[in-house]
VONUZA-626993 format. One record per residue (C-alpha): residue in three letters; y, x, z. Coordinates in steps of 0.1 Angstrom, whole numbers, padded with zeros to 4 digits, always signed. Each point is the difference from the previous one (the first is absolute). Example, Ala and Ser with C-alpha at 12.3 -4.5 7.8 and 13.67 -1.06 7.14 Angstrom:
BEGIN
ALA-0045+0123+0078 SER+0034+0014-0007 
END
This chain:
BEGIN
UNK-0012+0160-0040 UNK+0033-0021-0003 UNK+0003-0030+0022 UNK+0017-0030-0012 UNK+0024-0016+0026 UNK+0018-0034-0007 UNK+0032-0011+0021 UNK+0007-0035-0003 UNK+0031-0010+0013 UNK+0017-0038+0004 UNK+0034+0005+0008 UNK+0024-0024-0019 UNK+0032+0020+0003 UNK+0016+0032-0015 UNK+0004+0027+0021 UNK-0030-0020+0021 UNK-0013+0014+0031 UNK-0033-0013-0010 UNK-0001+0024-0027 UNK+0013+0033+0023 UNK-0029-0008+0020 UNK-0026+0000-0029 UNK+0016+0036-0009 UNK-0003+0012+0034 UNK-0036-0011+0003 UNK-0012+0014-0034 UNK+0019+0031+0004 UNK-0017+0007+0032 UNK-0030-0013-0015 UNK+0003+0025-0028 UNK+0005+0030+0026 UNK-0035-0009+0015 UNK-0020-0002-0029 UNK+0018+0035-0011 UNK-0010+0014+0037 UNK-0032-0013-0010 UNK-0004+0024-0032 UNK+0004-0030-0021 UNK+0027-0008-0029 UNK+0015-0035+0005 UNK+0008-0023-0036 UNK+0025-0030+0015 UNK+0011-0034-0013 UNK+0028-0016+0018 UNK-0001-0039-0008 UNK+0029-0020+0005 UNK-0011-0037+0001 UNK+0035-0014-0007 UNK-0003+0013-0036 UNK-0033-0017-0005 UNK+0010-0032+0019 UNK+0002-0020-0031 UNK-0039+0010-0012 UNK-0012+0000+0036 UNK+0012-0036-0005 UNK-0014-0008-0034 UNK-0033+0021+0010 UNK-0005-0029+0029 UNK+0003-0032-0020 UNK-0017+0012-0029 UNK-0024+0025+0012 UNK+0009+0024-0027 UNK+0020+0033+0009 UNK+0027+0009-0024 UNK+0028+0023-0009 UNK-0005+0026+0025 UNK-0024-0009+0023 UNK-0030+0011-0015 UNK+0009+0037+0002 UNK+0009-0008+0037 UNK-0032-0015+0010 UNK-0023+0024-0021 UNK+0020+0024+0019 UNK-0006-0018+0033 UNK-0042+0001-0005 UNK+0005+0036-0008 UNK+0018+0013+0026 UNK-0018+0021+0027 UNK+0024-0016+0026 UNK+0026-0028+0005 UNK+0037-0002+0020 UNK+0011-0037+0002 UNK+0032-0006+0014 UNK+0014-0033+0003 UNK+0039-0018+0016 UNK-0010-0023+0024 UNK+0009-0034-0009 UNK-0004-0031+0024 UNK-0023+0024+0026 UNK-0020+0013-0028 UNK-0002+0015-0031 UNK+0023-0009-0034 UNK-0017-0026-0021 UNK+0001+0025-0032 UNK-0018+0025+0021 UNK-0032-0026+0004 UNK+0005-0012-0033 UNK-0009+0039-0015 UNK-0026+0004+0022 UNK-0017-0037-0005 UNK-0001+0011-0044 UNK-0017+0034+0013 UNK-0038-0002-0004 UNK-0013-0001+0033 UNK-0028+0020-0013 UNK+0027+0030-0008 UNK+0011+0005+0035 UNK-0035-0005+0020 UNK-0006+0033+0016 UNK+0035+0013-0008 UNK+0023+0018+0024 UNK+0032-0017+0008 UNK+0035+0007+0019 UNK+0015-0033+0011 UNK+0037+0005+0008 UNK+0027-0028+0004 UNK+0041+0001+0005 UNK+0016-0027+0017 UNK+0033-0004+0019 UNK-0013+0003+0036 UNK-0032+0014+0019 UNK-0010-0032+0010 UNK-0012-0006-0035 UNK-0024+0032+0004 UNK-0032-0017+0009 UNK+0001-0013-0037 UNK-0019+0027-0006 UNK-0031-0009+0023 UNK+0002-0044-0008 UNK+0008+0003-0037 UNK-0001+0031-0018 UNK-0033+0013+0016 UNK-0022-0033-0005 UNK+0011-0004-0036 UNK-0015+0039-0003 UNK-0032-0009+0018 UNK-0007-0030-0023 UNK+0002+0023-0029 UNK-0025+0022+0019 UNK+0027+0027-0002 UNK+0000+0028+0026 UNK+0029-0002+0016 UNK+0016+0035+0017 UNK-0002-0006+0036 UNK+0042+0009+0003 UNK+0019-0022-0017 UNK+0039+0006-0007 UNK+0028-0027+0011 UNK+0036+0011-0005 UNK+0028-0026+0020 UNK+0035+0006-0012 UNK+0006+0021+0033 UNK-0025+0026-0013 UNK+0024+0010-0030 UNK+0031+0004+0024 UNK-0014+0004+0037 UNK+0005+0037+0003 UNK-0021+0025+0007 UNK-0029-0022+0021 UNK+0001-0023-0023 UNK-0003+0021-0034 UNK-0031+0018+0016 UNK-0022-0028+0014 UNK+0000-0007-0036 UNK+0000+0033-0019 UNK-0036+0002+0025 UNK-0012-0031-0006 UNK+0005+0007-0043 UNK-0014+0032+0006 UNK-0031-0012+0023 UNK-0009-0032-0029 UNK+0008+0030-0025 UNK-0030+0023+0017 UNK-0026-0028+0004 UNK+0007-0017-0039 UNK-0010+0041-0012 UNK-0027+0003+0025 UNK-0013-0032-0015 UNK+0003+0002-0037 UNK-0015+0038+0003 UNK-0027-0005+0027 UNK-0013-0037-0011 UNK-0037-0003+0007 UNK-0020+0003-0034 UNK-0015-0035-0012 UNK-0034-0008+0016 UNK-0030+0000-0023 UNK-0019-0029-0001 UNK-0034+0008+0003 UNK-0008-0025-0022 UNK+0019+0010-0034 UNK-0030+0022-0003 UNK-0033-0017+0010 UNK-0034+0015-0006 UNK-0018-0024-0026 UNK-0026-0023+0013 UNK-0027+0022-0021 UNK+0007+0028+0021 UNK-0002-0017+0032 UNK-0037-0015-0009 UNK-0012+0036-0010 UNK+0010+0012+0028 UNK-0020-0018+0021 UNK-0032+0009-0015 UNK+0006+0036+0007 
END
């Protein structure tokens, strides 16, 4: 069976350390599932090139250009990496603007990586006030590990460079375990009832 993985990724700038991040993440992500006997089909988004229909898709309510291919994509994948810049202590306003023309319907249930860059680890619990909550409303399931990168991470030698290279690999492990092992939908006892007839002849038995 091939699982469908989509990175979404927010960063604004080219080379952007947003975007290494994303690749980190659904590379590692891609190594677990393949540990996992599975074969991995990827779609890296980059939000900056849909910024203009994001836009339109808001006022108007009516996705164009692009982004309907990116949000069919979105309710079809098996399992979701989000990673955001951290703007003003949270995350970038075209990043919630994607994510508020999603269906909420498409990502209840869905596993998700929430990751964030930002210029210093103070910014990190932007992960537990904003990106998590806005997961949870969706009725998401968010990995338990999620991934913030400070600019010391990139350059911080050896320390630094592995903290992270564990903590990709660790959200990396749990996004597989969850898009392979996800409990099977409940069935409703009640999509099948016994008709009323029944019920009444039984009781004369």
């Amino acid at each position: 069976m091939t699982r469908k993985l989509v990175t979404v990724t927010a960063g604004l700038s080219n080379p952007s350390s947003t975007r290494l991040l994303a690749d980190r993440l659904t590379a590692a992500a891609e190594e677990a599932l393949t540990e996992r006997d599975e074969k991995v089909e990827v779609r890296v988004v980059e939000l900056r090139d849909l910024a203009h229909d994001i836009m339109n898709a808001m006022t108007t309510r009516v996705p164009t250009g692009d982004l309907p291919g990116v949000l069919a994509d979105v309710a079809e994948a098996d399992g979701i990496i989000a990673v955001t810049p951290v703007f003003n202590a949270s995350y970038s306003g075209l990043f919630k603007s994607f994510f508020d023309v999603v269906d909420t319907e498409a990502m209840d249930g869905k596993p998700v990586v929430v990751a964030a860059t930002g210029g210093s680890p103070r910014h990190s619990l932007v992960l537990e006030h904003a990106l998590r909550p806005m997961f949870s409303y969706t009725r998401s399931v968010v990995v338990p590990t999620g991934v913030y990168a400070a600019s010391e991470d990139w350059g911080a030698g050896e320390s630094g460079g592995r903290e992270l290279s564990e903590r990709i690999a660790r959200a990396a492990r749990q996004l597989a375990l969850l898009v392979t092992d996800a409990a099977p939908t409940a069935t409703d006892p009640y999509d099948d009832p016994t008709p009323f007839a029944d019920l009444m002849s039984g009781l004369g038995r």
